[in-house]
N, C-alpha and C positions, 0 to 999 in steps of 0.2 A: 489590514492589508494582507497577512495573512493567509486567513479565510480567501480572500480576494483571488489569492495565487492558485491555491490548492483546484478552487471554483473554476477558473480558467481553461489549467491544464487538467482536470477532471473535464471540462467543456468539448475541447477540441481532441482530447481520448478515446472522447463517445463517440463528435463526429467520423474521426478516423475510420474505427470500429464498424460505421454504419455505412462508409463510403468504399469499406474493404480494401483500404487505404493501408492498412497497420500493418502490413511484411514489406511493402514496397519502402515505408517511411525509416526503417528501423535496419532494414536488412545490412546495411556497410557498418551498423555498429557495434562496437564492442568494450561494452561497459559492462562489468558486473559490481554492481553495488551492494547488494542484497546479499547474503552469506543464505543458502537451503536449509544449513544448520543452524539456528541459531537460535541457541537456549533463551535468549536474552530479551530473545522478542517474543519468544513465544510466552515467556513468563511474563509479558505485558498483559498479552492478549489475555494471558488469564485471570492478569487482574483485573482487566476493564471488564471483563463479562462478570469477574465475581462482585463487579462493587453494587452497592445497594441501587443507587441512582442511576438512571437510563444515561449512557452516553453520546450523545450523538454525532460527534466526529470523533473518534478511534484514531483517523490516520491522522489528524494533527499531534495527536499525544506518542505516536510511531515513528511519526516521522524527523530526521534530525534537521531541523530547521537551520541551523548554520550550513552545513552541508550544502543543504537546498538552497541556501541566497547565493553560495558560490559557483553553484553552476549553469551552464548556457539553459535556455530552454527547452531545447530536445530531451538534456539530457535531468529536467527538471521534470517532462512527460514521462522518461523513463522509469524515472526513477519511482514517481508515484506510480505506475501501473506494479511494478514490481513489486511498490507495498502493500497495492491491495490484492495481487492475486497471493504474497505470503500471509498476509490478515485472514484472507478466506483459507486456506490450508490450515493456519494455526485454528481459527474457530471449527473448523469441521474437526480437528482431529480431537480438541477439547470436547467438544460438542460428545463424539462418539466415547472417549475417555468415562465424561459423566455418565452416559445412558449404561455403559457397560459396569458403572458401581449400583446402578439403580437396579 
């Protein structure tokens, strides 16, 4: 079920996205869920990249699933785009981290 939700609101993020939809849907709100700083995630990030076996959903092990069941829908789109564009920053700056000891 889940999987199911994440699948969804990943679904209708894209559409948004594709319909140029995403400033008009968002613009009256004011949610910050996601801290810019934060150690706590970004040392996930580094573990899911360091572990031996390929992981294929990252944001479900990111994301706080209680959190997520309590909230409306909007703010369950929101909340997920927010983790993936902090996921994409934490692995680029990992990313660059490792290249810069190599």
């Amino acid at each position: 079920m889940k999987n199911d939700i994440l699948k969804i609101l990943a679904t209708k993020a894209k559409n948004r996205m594709i319909n140029k939809n995403l400033r008009n849907t968002y613009s009256n709100v004011d949610i910050k869920i996601i801290n810019k700083n934060d150690d706590v995630f970004y040392n996930k990030v580094k573990e899911i990249m360091n572990e031996e076996e390929y992981v294929c959903n990252p944001l479900k092990r990111l994301m706080d699933n209680e959190k997520l069941m309590k909230m409306d829908m909007r703010s369950r789109e929101r909340y997920l785009l927010e983790t993936i564009e902090k996921y994409q920053e934490a692995k680029r700056r990992i990313e660059r981290e490792q290249n810069a000891i190599v």
